[in-house]
N, C-alpha and C positions, 0 to 999 in steps of 0.2 A: 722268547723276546730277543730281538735284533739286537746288539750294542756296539755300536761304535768303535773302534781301536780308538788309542791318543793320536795316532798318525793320521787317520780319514779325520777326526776331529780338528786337526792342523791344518791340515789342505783346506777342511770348510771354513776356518775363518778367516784364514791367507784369503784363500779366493770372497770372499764377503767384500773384504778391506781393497781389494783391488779396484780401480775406480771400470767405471764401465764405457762404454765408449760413446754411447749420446747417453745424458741422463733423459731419465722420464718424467714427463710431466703427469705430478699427482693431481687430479680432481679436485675441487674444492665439494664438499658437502653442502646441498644446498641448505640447511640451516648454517652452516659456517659460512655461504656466500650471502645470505640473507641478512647475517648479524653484521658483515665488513658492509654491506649495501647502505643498511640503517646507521653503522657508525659513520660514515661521512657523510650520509643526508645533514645528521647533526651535528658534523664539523662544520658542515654549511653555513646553517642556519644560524653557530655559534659566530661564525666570522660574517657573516649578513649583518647580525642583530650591532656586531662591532660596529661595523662602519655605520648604519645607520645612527649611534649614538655618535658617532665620533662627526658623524653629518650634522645633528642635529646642536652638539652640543660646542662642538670645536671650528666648526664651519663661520665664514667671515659672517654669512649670513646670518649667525646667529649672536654675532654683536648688536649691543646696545645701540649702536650709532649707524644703526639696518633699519631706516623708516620705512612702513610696511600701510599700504591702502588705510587695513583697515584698521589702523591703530589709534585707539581712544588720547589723543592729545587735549590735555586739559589748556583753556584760551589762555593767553598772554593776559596777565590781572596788572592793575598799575593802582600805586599806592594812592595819588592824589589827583585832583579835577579841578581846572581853574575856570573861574565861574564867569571869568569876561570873554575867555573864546570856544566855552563849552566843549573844552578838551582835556579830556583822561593823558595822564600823563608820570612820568617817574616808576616805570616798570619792574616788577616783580621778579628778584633771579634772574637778574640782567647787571652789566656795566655800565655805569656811569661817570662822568669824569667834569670837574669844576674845573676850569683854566681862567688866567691872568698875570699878569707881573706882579712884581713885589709891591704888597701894597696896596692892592686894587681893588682889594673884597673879596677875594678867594671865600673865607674864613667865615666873614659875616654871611655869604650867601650861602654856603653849607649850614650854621645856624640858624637863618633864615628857614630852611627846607626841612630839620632837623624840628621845630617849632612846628610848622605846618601839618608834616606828619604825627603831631602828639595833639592839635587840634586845636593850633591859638595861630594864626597868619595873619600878616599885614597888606597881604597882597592879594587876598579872595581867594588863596588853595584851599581846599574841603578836603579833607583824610577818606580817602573810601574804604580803609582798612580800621578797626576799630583797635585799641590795646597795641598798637603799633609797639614793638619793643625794638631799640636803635642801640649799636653799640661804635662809638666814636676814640677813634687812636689819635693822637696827636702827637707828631714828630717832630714839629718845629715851634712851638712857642714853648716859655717855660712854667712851670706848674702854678703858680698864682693867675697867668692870663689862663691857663685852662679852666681854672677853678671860676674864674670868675664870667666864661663861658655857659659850664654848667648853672652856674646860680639863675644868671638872667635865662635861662632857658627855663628854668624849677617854676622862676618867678612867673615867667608870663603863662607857663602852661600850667601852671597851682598846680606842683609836686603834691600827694599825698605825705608831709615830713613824718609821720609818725611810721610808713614802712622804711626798713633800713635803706642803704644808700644801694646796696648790688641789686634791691626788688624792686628801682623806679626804673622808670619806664627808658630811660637813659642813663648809659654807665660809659664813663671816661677813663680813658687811661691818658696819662703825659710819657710820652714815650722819647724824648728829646736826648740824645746822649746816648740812647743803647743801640747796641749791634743791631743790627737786622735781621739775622736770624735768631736773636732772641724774639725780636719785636714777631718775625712770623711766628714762632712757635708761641709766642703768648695769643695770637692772632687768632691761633688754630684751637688751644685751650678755651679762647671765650667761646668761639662758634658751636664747640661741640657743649658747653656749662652754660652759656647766655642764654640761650633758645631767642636770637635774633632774627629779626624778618632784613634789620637792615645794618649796614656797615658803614661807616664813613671812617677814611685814611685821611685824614690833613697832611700832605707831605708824603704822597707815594711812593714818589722816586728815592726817596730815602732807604725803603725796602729794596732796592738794586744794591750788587756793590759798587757799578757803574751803568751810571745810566745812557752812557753813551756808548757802551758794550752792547752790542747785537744778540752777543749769547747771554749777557747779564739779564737783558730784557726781555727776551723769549723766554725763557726760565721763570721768569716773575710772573708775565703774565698768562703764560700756557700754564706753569706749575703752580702758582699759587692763585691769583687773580680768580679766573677764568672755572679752577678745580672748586673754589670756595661759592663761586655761584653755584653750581652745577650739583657740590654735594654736600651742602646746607640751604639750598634753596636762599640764600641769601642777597640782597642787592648790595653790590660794594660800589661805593663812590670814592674815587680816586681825587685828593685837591692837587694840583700839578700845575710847574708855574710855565710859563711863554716864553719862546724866545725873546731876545732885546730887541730883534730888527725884525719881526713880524709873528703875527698873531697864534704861530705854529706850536703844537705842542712839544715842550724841550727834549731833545735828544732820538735816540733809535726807540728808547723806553716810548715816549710822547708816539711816535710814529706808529708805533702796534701798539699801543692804545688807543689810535684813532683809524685804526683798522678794524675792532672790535667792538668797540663801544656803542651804545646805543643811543644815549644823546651825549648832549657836552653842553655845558653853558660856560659863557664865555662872561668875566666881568674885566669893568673895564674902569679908570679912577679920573674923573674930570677935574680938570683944577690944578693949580699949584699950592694952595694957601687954602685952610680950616675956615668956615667948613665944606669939607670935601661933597662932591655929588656921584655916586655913583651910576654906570648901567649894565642892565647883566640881561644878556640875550642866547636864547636855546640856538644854538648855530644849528645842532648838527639833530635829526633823530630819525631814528630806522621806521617810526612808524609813520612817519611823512607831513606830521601836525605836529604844530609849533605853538607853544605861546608866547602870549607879547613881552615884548620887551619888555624889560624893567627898569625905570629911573627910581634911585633911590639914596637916603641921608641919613644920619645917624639922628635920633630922638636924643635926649639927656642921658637916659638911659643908656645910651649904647648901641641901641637896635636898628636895623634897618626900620624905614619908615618910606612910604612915598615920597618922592622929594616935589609935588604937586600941591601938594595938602589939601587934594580933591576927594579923596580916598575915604569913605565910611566904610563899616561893618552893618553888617544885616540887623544887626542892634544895633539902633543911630543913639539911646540913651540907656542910662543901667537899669534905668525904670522899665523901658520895654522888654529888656532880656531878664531881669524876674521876673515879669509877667509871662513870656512865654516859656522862661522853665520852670516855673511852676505849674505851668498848664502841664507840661511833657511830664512834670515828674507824678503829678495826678494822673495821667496816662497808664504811666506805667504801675502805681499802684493800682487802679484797678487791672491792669493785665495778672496782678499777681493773686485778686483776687479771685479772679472767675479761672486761674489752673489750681489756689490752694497752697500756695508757695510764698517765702520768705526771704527768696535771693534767685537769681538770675544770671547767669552769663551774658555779656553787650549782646553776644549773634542772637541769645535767646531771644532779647530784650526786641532788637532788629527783627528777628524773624516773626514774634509773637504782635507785633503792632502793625506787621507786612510796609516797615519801611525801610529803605537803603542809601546809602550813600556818605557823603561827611560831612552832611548839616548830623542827621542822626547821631553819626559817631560823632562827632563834636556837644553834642548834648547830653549825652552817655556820660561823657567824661567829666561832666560837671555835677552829676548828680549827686557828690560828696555831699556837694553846699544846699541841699533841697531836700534833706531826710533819709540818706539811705549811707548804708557803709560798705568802701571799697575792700573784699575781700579777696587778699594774691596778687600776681601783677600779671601783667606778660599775655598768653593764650590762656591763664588760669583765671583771670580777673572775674570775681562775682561781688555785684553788686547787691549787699542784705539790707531790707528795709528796718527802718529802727522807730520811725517814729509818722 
Protein backbone atom coordinates (compact mmCIF):
# COMPACT_ATOMS: atom_id res chain seq x y z
CA UNK A 1 0.00 0.00 0.00
CA UNK A 2 0.93 3.59 -1.22
CA UNK A 3 1.27 6.29 1.78
CA UNK A 4 1.51 9.56 1.64
CA UNK A 5 4.52 11.54 3.46
CA UNK A 6 3.29 14.57 5.76
CA UNK A 7 4.98 16.84 3.17
CA UNK A 8 2.82 15.53 -0.18
CA UNK A 9 -0.12 15.48 2.45
CA UNK A 10 0.77 19.58 2.93
CA UNK A 11 1.09 20.40 -0.65
CA UNK A 12 -2.52 18.62 -1.24
CA UNK A 13 -4.23 20.66 1.07
CA UNK A 14 -2.27 23.93 0.46
CA UNK A 15 -3.03 23.34 -3.02
CA UNK A 16 -7.16 22.39 -2.32
CA UNK A 17 -7.38 25.77 -0.20
CA UNK A 18 -5.91 27.80 -3.18
CA UNK A 19 -8.81 29.38 -5.00
CA UNK A 20 -8.97 28.48 -8.67
CA UNK A 21 -9.08 30.72 -11.28
CA UNK A 22 -12.82 30.48 -12.83
CA UNK A 23 -15.03 28.60 -10.36
CA UNK A 24 -17.14 25.88 -11.75
CA UNK A 25 -20.56 25.78 -12.13
CA UNK A 26 -22.09 22.70 -10.17
CA UNK A 27 -25.28 21.04 -11.89
CA UNK A 28 -28.27 21.10 -10.03
CA UNK A 29 -29.73 17.47 -9.60
CA UNK A 30 -32.83 17.35 -11.32
CA UNK A 31 -34.84 16.23 -8.22
CA UNK A 32 -33.04 19.14 -6.38
CA UNK A 33 -34.23 21.33 -9.45
CA UNK A 34 -37.70 19.87 -9.29
CA UNK A 35 -38.07 20.46 -5.46
CA UNK A 36 -36.61 24.68 -5.88
CA UNK A 37 -39.30 24.53 -9.21
CA UNK A 38 -42.26 23.37 -6.76
CA UNK A 39 -41.08 25.48 -3.92
CA UNK A 40 -41.76 28.75 -5.68
CA UNK A 41 -44.79 27.54 -7.77
CA UNK A 42 -45.99 27.71 -4.06
CA UNK A 43 -44.40 30.80 -2.96
CA UNK A 44 -46.73 31.93 -5.87
CA UNK A 45 -49.56 30.81 -5.12
CA UNK A 46 -48.96 31.78 -1.21
CA UNK A 47 -48.45 35.53 -2.39
CA UNK A 48 -51.49 35.11 -5.19
CA UNK A 49 -53.99 33.73 -2.51
CA UNK A 50 -52.56 37.12 -0.33
CA UNK A 51 -53.38 39.63 -2.50
CA UNK A 52 -56.47 38.09 -3.64
CA UNK A 53 -57.80 38.34 0.11
CA UNK A 54 -56.25 41.53 0.64
CA UNK A 55 -58.44 42.28 -2.80
CA UNK A 56 -61.36 41.05 -1.46
CA UNK A 57 -61.24 42.04 2.01
CA UNK A 58 -59.25 45.35 2.24
CA UNK A 59 -60.19 46.84 -1.24
CA UNK A 60 -62.47 50.01 -1.26
CA UNK A 61 -64.71 47.86 -3.10
CA UNK A 62 -65.32 45.92 -0.46
CA UNK A 63 -66.73 48.72 1.72
CA UNK A 64 -70.11 48.74 3.12
CA UNK A 65 -70.76 52.04 1.42
CA UNK A 66 -69.89 49.85 -2.40
CA UNK A 67 -73.64 49.74 -3.88
CA UNK A 68 -73.50 46.78 -6.01
CA UNK A 69 -76.52 45.95 -9.00
CA UNK A 70 -77.49 43.24 -7.39
CA UNK A 71 -77.87 44.05 -3.86
CA UNK A 72 -81.06 42.96 -1.96
CA UNK A 73 -82.03 46.68 -0.46
CA UNK A 74 -84.87 46.40 1.77
CA UNK A 75 -87.75 49.47 0.55
CA UNK A 76 -87.69 52.68 2.49
CA UNK A 77 -90.78 51.75 5.44
CA UNK A 78 -92.50 54.88 7.03
CA UNK A 79 -93.97 54.75 10.22
CA UNK A 80 -97.46 56.72 9.63
CA UNK A 81 -100.10 57.47 6.66
CA UNK A 82 -102.31 60.46 6.62
CA UNK A 83 -105.75 59.59 5.48
CA UNK A 84 -106.73 62.99 3.83
CA UNK A 85 -103.81 62.90 1.23
CA UNK A 86 -103.22 59.19 1.05
CA UNK A 87 -99.56 59.64 1.80
CA UNK A 88 -97.06 57.32 3.79
CA UNK A 89 -95.08 59.42 5.51
CA UNK A 90 -92.31 59.89 8.72
CA UNK A 91 -89.69 57.46 7.57
CA UNK A 92 -87.98 54.59 8.94
CA UNK A 93 -83.93 55.19 9.85
CA UNK A 94 -83.96 58.42 8.56
CA UNK A 95 -83.79 62.26 9.94
CA UNK A 96 -86.15 64.27 10.82
CA UNK A 97 -86.31 67.76 12.06
CA UNK A 98 -89.29 70.02 13.86
CA UNK A 99 -88.48 73.98 13.46
CA UNK A 100 -89.95 77.16 14.77
CA UNK A 101 -89.33 80.04 17.31
CA UNK A 102 -89.74 80.26 20.69
CA UNK A 103 -92.99 79.33 21.50
CA UNK A 104 -94.64 78.38 18.41
CA UNK A 105 -95.32 74.61 18.93
CA UNK A 106 -92.25 73.04 18.29
CA UNK A 107 -93.07 70.74 21.48
CA UNK A 108 -96.78 70.05 21.08
CA UNK A 109 -96.24 68.91 17.41
CA UNK A 110 -93.61 66.46 18.33
CA UNK A 111 -96.37 65.23 21.05
CA UNK A 112 -98.66 65.37 18.53
CA UNK A 113 -96.66 62.80 16.17
CA UNK A 114 -95.32 61.04 19.26
CA UNK A 115 -99.39 60.08 20.01
CA UNK A 116 -100.10 59.21 16.45
CA UNK A 117 -97.37 56.81 16.16
CA UNK A 118 -98.76 54.89 19.53
CA UNK A 119 -102.18 55.16 17.71
CA UNK A 120 -104.45 57.89 19.18
CA UNK A 121 -104.20 61.12 16.47
CA UNK A 122 -106.28 64.22 16.15
CA UNK A 123 -105.28 64.74 12.81
CA UNK A 124 -106.16 61.37 10.69
CA UNK A 125 -102.33 59.87 10.97
CA UNK A 126 -102.83 55.76 11.00
CA UNK A 127 -99.55 54.07 12.76
CA UNK A 128 -98.48 51.55 10.02
CA UNK A 129 -95.99 50.11 12.42
CA UNK A 130 -97.71 48.32 15.29
CA UNK A 131 -95.89 48.25 19.20
CA UNK A 132 -94.14 51.38 17.85
CA UNK A 133 -91.65 51.87 20.94
CA UNK A 134 -90.38 55.81 21.09
CA UNK A 135 -87.78 57.21 23.23
CA UNK A 136 -88.04 61.20 23.86
CA UNK A 137 -84.85 63.44 25.57
CA UNK A 138 -85.73 66.72 26.53
CA UNK A 139 -83.17 69.47 26.96
CA UNK A 140 -85.08 72.39 27.56
CA UNK A 141 -88.23 72.38 29.55
CA UNK A 142 -88.00 71.47 33.36
CA UNK A 143 -89.10 68.13 34.77
CA UNK A 144 -92.76 68.74 35.95
CA UNK A 145 -93.61 70.19 32.24
CA UNK A 146 -91.86 66.85 30.91
CA UNK A 147 -93.84 64.83 33.34
CA UNK A 148 -96.76 66.41 32.45
CA UNK A 149 -96.06 65.66 28.75
CA UNK A 150 -95.82 62.09 29.32
CA UNK A 151 -99.02 61.92 31.30
CA UNK A 152 -101.34 63.42 28.55
CA UNK A 153 -99.70 61.29 26.03
CA UNK A 154 -100.40 57.81 28.79
CA UNK A 155 -103.60 59.48 28.77
CA UNK A 156 -104.93 59.77 25.43
CA UNK A 157 -103.11 56.56 24.19
CA UNK A 158 -104.32 54.38 27.47
CA UNK A 159 -100.92 53.37 28.92
CA UNK A 160 -101.25 49.82 30.06
CA UNK A 161 -100.44 51.45 34.11
CA UNK A 162 -99.99 48.20 35.62
CA UNK A 163 -96.41 47.45 33.29
CA UNK A 164 -93.62 49.42 34.91
CA UNK A 165 -92.68 52.93 33.61
CA UNK A 166 -89.19 51.88 31.43
CA UNK A 167 -91.75 48.71 29.59
CA UNK A 168 -94.45 51.50 27.91
CA UNK A 169 -94.22 52.10 25.05
CA UNK A 170 -92.69 55.83 25.69
CA UNK A 171 -89.74 56.52 28.03
CA UNK A 172 -88.59 60.25 28.92
CA UNK A 173 -85.91 61.51 30.11
CA UNK A 174 -85.62 65.61 31.19
CA UNK A 175 -82.28 66.14 30.38
CA UNK A 176 -82.31 70.21 30.99
CA UNK A 177 -78.91 71.23 32.83
CA UNK A 178 -76.53 68.38 31.76
CA UNK A 179 -73.49 68.50 29.71
CA UNK A 180 -73.94 67.12 26.46
CA UNK A 181 -71.72 64.61 26.26
CA UNK A 182 -73.26 63.14 29.07
CA UNK A 183 -76.75 63.74 27.43
CA UNK A 184 -75.03 61.80 24.29
CA UNK A 185 -73.70 58.99 26.20
CA UNK A 186 -76.93 58.43 27.88
CA UNK A 187 -78.37 58.70 24.27
CA UNK A 188 -76.24 55.88 23.17
CA UNK A 189 -77.11 53.76 26.44
CA UNK A 190 -81.00 53.91 25.79
CA UNK A 191 -80.44 53.09 21.92
CA UNK A 192 -78.40 50.12 22.61
CA UNK A 193 -81.21 48.93 26.21
CA UNK A 194 -84.57 50.64 24.76
CA UNK A 195 -84.91 48.54 21.64
CA UNK A 196 -86.30 51.85 19.96
CA UNK A 197 -87.77 52.25 16.44
CA UNK A 198 -87.82 56.01 17.20
CA UNK A 199 -86.03 58.96 18.80
CA UNK A 200 -87.15 62.38 19.46
CA UNK A 201 -84.32 65.29 20.85
CA UNK A 202 -86.48 68.29 22.09
CA UNK A 203 -83.66 70.76 21.87
CA UNK A 204 -80.99 69.37 19.58
CA UNK A 205 -78.70 72.04 19.37
CA UNK A 206 -78.17 71.77 22.88
CA UNK A 207 -76.04 68.48 22.04
CA UNK A 208 -73.45 70.88 20.12
CA UNK A 209 -70.92 72.78 22.29
CA UNK A 210 -71.69 75.40 19.76
CA UNK A 211 -73.90 75.38 17.33
CA UNK A 212 -72.61 78.01 15.38
CA UNK A 213 -69.29 76.05 15.16
CA UNK A 214 -68.83 74.33 11.73
CA UNK A 215 -66.81 71.68 13.37
CA UNK A 216 -69.06 71.52 16.62
CA UNK A 217 -71.84 70.76 14.01
CA UNK A 218 -70.28 68.42 11.59
CA UNK A 219 -69.26 66.13 14.56
CA UNK A 220 -72.95 66.13 15.97
CA UNK A 221 -74.47 65.32 12.98
CA UNK A 222 -71.87 63.11 10.91
CA UNK A 223 -70.79 61.44 14.50
CA UNK A 224 -73.63 61.15 16.38
CA UNK A 225 -76.92 62.07 14.55
CA UNK A 226 -76.48 60.41 11.30
CA UNK A 227 -74.17 57.08 13.21
CA UNK A 228 -77.47 56.57 15.35
CA UNK A 229 -79.77 56.06 12.35
CA UNK A 230 -77.59 54.08 10.46
CA UNK A 231 -76.57 51.69 13.42
CA UNK A 232 -79.84 51.36 15.52
CA UNK A 233 -81.84 51.53 12.67
CA UNK A 234 -83.59 54.28 14.46
CA UNK A 235 -85.65 57.57 13.29
CA UNK A 236 -84.23 60.53 15.36
CA UNK A 237 -86.21 63.82 15.28
CA UNK A 238 -84.34 66.74 16.03
CA UNK A 239 -86.75 69.91 17.80
CA UNK A 240 -84.54 73.06 16.68
CA UNK A 241 -85.61 76.63 16.90
CA UNK A 242 -85.39 79.46 13.67
CA UNK A 243 -83.74 82.25 13.14
CA UNK A 244 -85.41 85.64 14.45
CA UNK A 245 -85.38 87.37 10.93
CA UNK A 246 -86.33 84.30 8.79
CA UNK A 247 -87.58 80.91 8.68
CA UNK A 248 -84.05 79.17 8.51
CA UNK A 249 -82.89 76.63 10.63
CA UNK A 250 -80.42 78.21 13.58
CA UNK A 251 -76.91 78.31 12.92
CA UNK A 252 -74.12 76.08 10.85
CA UNK A 253 -75.70 73.17 13.16
CA UNK A 254 -79.58 74.22 11.36
CA UNK A 255 -77.63 74.29 7.90
CA UNK A 256 -76.30 70.52 7.95
CA UNK A 257 -79.33 69.62 9.22
CA UNK A 258 -80.96 70.75 6.36
CA UNK A 259 -78.76 69.30 4.22
CA UNK A 260 -79.48 65.79 5.52
CA UNK A 261 -82.80 65.57 6.69
CA UNK A 262 -85.52 64.04 5.13
CA UNK A 263 -88.38 66.09 5.93
CA UNK A 264 -88.84 69.05 8.34
CA UNK A 265 -92.00 70.48 9.45
CA UNK A 266 -92.14 73.87 10.06
CA UNK A 267 -94.68 75.27 13.10
CA UNK A 268 -95.64 78.48 13.23
CA UNK A 269 -97.71 80.61 16.34
CA UNK A 270 -100.59 83.04 15.14
CA UNK A 271 -101.65 85.61 17.41
CA UNK A 272 -100.57 87.63 20.20
CA UNK A 273 -103.04 87.04 22.95
CA UNK A 274 -104.54 83.17 24.39
CA UNK A 275 -105.97 81.42 22.77
CA UNK A 276 -103.24 80.98 20.47
CA UNK A 277 -103.78 79.26 16.84
CA UNK A 278 -101.38 77.40 15.52
CA UNK A 279 -99.92 75.87 11.82
CA UNK A 280 -97.37 73.42 11.10
CA UNK A 281 -96.58 72.49 7.55
CA UNK A 282 -94.10 69.65 6.12
CA UNK A 283 -91.84 72.18 4.07
CA UNK A 284 -89.21 70.14 3.16
CA UNK A 285 -89.30 65.87 2.15
CA UNK A 286 -87.05 63.73 0.14
CA UNK A 287 -89.70 61.57 -0.94
CA UNK A 288 -91.42 64.53 -2.78
CA UNK A 289 -95.20 63.99 -1.03
CA UNK A 290 -96.30 66.32 1.38
CA UNK A 291 -98.99 66.55 3.65
CA UNK A 292 -101.42 69.28 4.35
CA UNK A 293 -101.07 71.66 6.34
CA UNK A 294 -102.00 71.77 9.72
CA UNK A 295 -104.15 74.53 11.62
CA UNK A 296 -104.32 73.85 15.10
CA UNK A 297 -105.43 74.84 19.13
CA UNK A 298 -104.95 73.67 22.42
CA UNK A 299 -108.30 71.45 23.82
CA UNK A 300 -108.59 71.99 27.93
CA UNK A 301 -106.52 69.52 28.07
CA UNK A 302 -103.50 70.79 26.48
CA UNK A 303 -103.56 68.96 23.22
CA UNK A 304 -103.35 70.02 19.90
CA UNK A 305 -106.89 69.78 18.38
CA UNK A 306 -107.97 71.18 14.91
CA UNK A 307 -108.54 74.68 15.19
CA UNK A 308 -111.62 74.07 12.50
CA UNK A 309 -113.72 72.01 14.85
CA UNK A 310 -114.56 70.29 11.42
CA UNK A 311 -112.42 67.30 12.24
CA UNK A 312 -114.25 63.71 13.35
CA UNK A 313 -112.59 60.34 13.91
CA UNK A 314 -113.61 57.23 12.03
CA UNK A 315 -115.55 56.61 15.20
CA UNK A 316 -118.10 59.58 15.12
CA UNK A 317 -119.59 58.06 18.62
CA UNK A 318 -118.19 55.70 21.60
CA UNK A 319 -121.12 53.53 20.67
CA UNK A 320 -119.81 52.86 17.25
CA UNK A 321 -116.29 52.18 18.24
CA UNK A 322 -117.42 49.33 20.81
CA UNK A 323 -119.34 48.10 18.26
CA UNK A 324 -116.67 47.70 15.97
CA UNK A 325 -114.05 46.55 18.49
CA UNK A 326 -115.97 44.16 19.52
CA UNK A 327 -116.57 42.97 16.19
CA UNK A 328 -112.41 43.02 15.62
CA UNK A 329 -111.83 41.49 18.89
CA UNK A 330 -114.46 38.53 18.01
CA UNK A 331 -112.25 38.29 14.92
CA UNK A 332 -109.49 37.71 16.47
CA UNK A 333 -110.79 35.10 18.92
CA UNK A 334 -111.76 33.03 16.36
CA UNK A 335 -108.31 33.41 14.57
CA UNK A 336 -107.01 32.01 17.81
CA UNK A 337 -109.32 29.42 17.53
CA UNK A 338 -109.00 27.72 14.37
CA UNK A 339 -104.51 27.88 14.93
CA UNK A 340 -105.30 26.44 18.87
CA UNK A 341 -103.55 29.32 20.59
CA UNK A 342 -103.95 31.64 23.73
CA UNK A 343 -101.88 34.61 22.77
CA UNK A 344 -100.56 36.31 19.74
CA UNK A 345 -97.94 38.76 18.61
CA UNK A 346 -99.78 42.31 16.65
CA UNK A 347 -97.77 41.04 13.26
CA UNK A 348 -99.29 37.58 14.07
CA UNK A 349 -102.50 38.93 14.77
CA UNK A 350 -102.02 41.29 11.30
CA UNK A 351 -100.67 38.55 9.22
CA UNK A 352 -103.24 35.92 10.44
CA UNK A 353 -106.60 38.08 9.45
CA UNK A 354 -104.31 39.28 6.08
CA UNK A 355 -104.83 42.83 7.27
CA UNK A 356 -102.38 45.97 7.21
CA UNK A 357 -101.91 49.21 8.09
CA UNK A 358 -102.92 51.76 11.11
CA UNK A 359 -106.53 51.26 11.32
CA UNK A 360 -105.35 47.38 12.22
CA UNK A 361 -102.55 48.65 14.50
CA UNK A 362 -104.66 51.01 15.94
CA UNK A 363 -107.20 48.42 17.02
CA UNK A 364 -104.59 45.92 18.18
CA UNK A 365 -103.79 48.33 20.61
CA UNK A 366 -106.89 48.55 22.25
CA UNK A 367 -107.69 45.09 22.68
CA UNK A 368 -106.63 45.51 26.57
CA UNK A 369 -110.34 46.88 26.88
CA UNK A 370 -112.29 43.94 24.97
CA UNK A 371 -110.84 40.64 26.75
CA UNK A 372 -107.47 40.04 26.08
CA UNK A 373 -104.16 40.68 28.17
CA UNK A 374 -101.17 42.66 26.98
CA UNK A 375 -98.16 40.48 27.42
CA UNK A 376 -94.26 42.59 27.15
CA UNK A 377 -93.99 45.66 25.44
CA UNK A 378 -91.93 46.85 22.61
CA UNK A 379 -91.29 44.10 19.35
CA UNK A 380 -92.14 41.56 22.39
CA UNK A 381 -95.77 42.55 22.92
CA UNK A 382 -98.32 39.39 22.91
CA UNK A 383 -101.59 39.68 23.32
CA UNK A 384 -103.22 36.59 25.76
CA UNK A 385 -106.85 35.96 25.69
CA UNK A 386 -108.49 35.85 29.02
CA UNK A 387 -111.94 35.86 28.76
Amino acid sequence: MCEFSEIEKSGQAAEALQPSAAPLETPQAPAEQEWLNKSKALLQRVEDAKDEYNRKHFSIFADKSFVRLGEKIPPLRYFLHDTATDVDFFPNGDLCVISGKMKNGKSHWAEELVCSLLGYSNFGYEPLSPDCRIGYIDTEQNRGDVQALLRRVATRCEFDLSLPDEEQPLVVFSMRGSDNEETKAKIVRLLKEGRLQVLFVDGVADLANDYNSSEDSHKLVYEALLNWCADFGVTVVGVMHENKDNNNLKGHLGTMLGQKLFELYSAKREGVAFPYTFTIEMTESRSGHVINKVNAEFDPAGNFVPSDKKFEREETTKETEDDKMEEFAGEVRVLYAERGVMEMSSRGIQDGLHKSGGSIASKIAKLGAYGFERVGSGNQTRWKVIN
